[in-house]
C-alpha positions in Angstrom: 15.9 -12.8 91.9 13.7 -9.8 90.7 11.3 -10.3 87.3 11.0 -7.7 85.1 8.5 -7.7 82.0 9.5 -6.1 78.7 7.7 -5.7 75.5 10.1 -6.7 72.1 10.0 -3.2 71.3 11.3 -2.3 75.0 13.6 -5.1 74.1 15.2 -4.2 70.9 15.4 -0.1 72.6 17.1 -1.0 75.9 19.0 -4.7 74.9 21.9 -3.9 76.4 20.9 -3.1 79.6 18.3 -5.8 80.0 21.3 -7.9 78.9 23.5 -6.8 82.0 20.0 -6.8 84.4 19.9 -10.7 83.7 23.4 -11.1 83.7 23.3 -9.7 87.1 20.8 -12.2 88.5 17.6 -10.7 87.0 14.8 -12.5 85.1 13.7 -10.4 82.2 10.0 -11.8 80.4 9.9 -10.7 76.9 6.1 -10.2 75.8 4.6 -10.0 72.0 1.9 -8.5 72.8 1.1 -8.5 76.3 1.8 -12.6 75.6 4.5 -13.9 77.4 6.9 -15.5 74.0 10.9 -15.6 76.0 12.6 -15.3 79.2 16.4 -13.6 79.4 17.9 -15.5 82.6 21.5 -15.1 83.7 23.6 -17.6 82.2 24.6 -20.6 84.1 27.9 -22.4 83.1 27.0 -26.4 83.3 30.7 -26.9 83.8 30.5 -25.3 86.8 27.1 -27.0 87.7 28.7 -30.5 87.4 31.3 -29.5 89.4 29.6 -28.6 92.2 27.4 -31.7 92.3 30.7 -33.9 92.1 31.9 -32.2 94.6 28.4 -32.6 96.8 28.2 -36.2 95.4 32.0 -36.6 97.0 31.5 -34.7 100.3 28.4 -37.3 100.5 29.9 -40.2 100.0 32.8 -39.4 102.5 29.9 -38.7 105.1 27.9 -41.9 104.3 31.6 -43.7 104.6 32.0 -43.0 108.5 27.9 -44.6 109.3 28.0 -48.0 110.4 26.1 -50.2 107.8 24.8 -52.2 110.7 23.4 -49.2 112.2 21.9 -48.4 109.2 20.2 -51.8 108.4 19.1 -51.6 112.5 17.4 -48.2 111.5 15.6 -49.7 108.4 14.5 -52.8 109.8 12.7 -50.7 112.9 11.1 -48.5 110.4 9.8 -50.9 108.3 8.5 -52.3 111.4 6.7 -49.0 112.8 5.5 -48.5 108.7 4.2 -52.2 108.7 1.9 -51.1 112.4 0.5 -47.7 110.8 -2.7 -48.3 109.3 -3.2 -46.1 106.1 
């Protein structure tokens, strides 16, 4: 993702194309100036965010599903036993 830096004069001159820079991945930094006061970032729907992690959440529990518990508690058990020999 590029950054670009813009004054609020740039700003209020060229808002429409800053506008379509950040809705096409960019990262604009809106000085007062020369102090950093706003960013414009592309949008992100949180819809569409909470989808996704459902869907992650889902496609990790169906994994998790097919492990053997046993194995797992094995797997636990020998590393609490390799942790307990380390000395910190």
């Amino acid at each position: 993702m590029s950054t670009t830096i813009v004054g609020i004069r740039e700003l209020t001159h060229n808002a429409g194309s800053l506008v379509r820079s950040a809705a096409s991945g960019a990262r604009i930094i809106v000085t007062d100036r020369g102090r950093p006061v706003a960013n414009l970032v592309p949008h992100r729907d949180e819809d569409e965010r909470r989808r996704r992690e459902a869907a992650e959440t889902a496609s990790l529990n169906a994994m998790l599903s097919l492990v053997d518990q046993s194995e797992l508690l094995e797997l636990a058990s020998a590393s609490d036993a390799v942790m307990a020999e380390v000395q910190w």
